[in-house]
N, C-alpha and C positions, 0 to 999 in steps of 0.2 A: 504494500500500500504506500502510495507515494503523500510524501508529507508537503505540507503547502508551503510555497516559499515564502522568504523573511520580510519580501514587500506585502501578500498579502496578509501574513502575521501582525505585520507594523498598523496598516489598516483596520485590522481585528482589533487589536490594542487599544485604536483611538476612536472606534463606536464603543467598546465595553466603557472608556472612558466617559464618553462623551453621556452615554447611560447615567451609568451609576454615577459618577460625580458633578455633573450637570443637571443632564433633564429630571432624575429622580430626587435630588435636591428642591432641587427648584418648585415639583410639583408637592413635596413635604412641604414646604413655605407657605406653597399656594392654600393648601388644606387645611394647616394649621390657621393661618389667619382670617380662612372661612371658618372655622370652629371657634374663632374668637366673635366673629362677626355674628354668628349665631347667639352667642350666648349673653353678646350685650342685644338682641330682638327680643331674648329671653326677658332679659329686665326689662323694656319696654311694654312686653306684656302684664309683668308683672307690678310694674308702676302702674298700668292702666288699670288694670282687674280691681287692684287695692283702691286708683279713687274712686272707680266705678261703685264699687262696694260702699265706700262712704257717704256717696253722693246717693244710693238709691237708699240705703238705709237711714239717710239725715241724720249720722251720728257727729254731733257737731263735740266730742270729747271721747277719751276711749284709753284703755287701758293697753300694754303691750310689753311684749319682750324686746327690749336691744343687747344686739351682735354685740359687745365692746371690743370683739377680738380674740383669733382662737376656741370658738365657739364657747367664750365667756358670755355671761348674758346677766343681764338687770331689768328688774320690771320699770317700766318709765309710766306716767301717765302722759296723757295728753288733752290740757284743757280748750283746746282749738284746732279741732281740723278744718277751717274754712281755709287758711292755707298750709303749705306747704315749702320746701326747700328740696327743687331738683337739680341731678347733677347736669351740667349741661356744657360737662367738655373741659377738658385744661383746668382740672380743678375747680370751676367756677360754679358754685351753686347756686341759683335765682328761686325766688321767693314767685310763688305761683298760686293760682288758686286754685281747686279740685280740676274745673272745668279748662282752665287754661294748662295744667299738665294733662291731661286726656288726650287736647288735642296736638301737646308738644311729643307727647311719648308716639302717638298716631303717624307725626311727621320725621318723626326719627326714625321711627320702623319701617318706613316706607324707602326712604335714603338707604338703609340699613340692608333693606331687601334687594334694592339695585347694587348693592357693592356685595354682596353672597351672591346675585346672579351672574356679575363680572368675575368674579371668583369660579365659579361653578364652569363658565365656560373657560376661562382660563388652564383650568384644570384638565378639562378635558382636549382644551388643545395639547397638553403636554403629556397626557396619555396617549395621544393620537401621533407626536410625535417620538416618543416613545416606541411605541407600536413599529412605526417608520423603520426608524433607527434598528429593531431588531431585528425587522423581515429582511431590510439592507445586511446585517453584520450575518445573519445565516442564510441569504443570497451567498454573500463574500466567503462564505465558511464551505458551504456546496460547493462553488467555483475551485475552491481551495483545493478540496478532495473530491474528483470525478468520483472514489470509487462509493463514496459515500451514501447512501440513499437515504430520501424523508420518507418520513412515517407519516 
């Protein structure tokens, strides 16, 4: 069986490379900061459900658990929920009313959802080139070895 020569070896080298150290990087990047982008929609929901919730039940005060950190918690009351304090990016938090975060969380998650859709397709461009790149590197692999056969 004849073995492939050292140009098409060299060749092989720089799709595995171009693989695994590029395009599969790349498309870990891409997924991960769609799973980030998801799970701040997540809080948008959950910002929304919670004024939703206060706004239809007229609870204008209310008892509750806070996070301090490390899943420390303290009971807090709360003698006003006619507003509130959302985050709204670079640390900034604005003071809001039930109904004016409703429809901030509403507009974020829409923003939110276009930047998971450019993600989503991004992603599947570099699966697709991916793809590309392997059906090329075992083309070049077959070429390498006639006596080779696919399965």
């Amino acid at each position: 069986e004849r073995h492939m020569d050292a140009a098409t070896a060299e060749k092989a080298r720089a799709y595995e490379i171009l693989i695994n150290e590029k395009l599969k990087s790349q498309l870990g990047r891409v997924l991960d900061e769609r799973d980030r982008v998801y799970e701040r929609i997540s809080h948008c929901l959950e910002l929304r459900n919670n004024m939703n919730m206060l706004i239809e039940q007229e609870m204008t005060s209310m008892k509750t658990m806070f996070n301090l950190g490390c899943d420390f918690y303290v009971q807090a009351h709360i003698p006003d929920t006619s507003w509130v304090f959302v985050d709204v990016g670079l640390g900034v938090r604005a003071q809001m009313t039930l109904q004016e975060a409703v429809a901030f969380s509403k507009q974020r998650e829409a923003r939110l959802n276009q930047r998971a859709d450019r993600l989503t397709e991004q992603s599947a461009d570099l699966k697709a080139r991916i793809k590309l790149v392997v059906g090329a590197l075992d083309e070049l692999l077959v070429q390498g070895s006639p006596n080779t056969r696919r399965a």
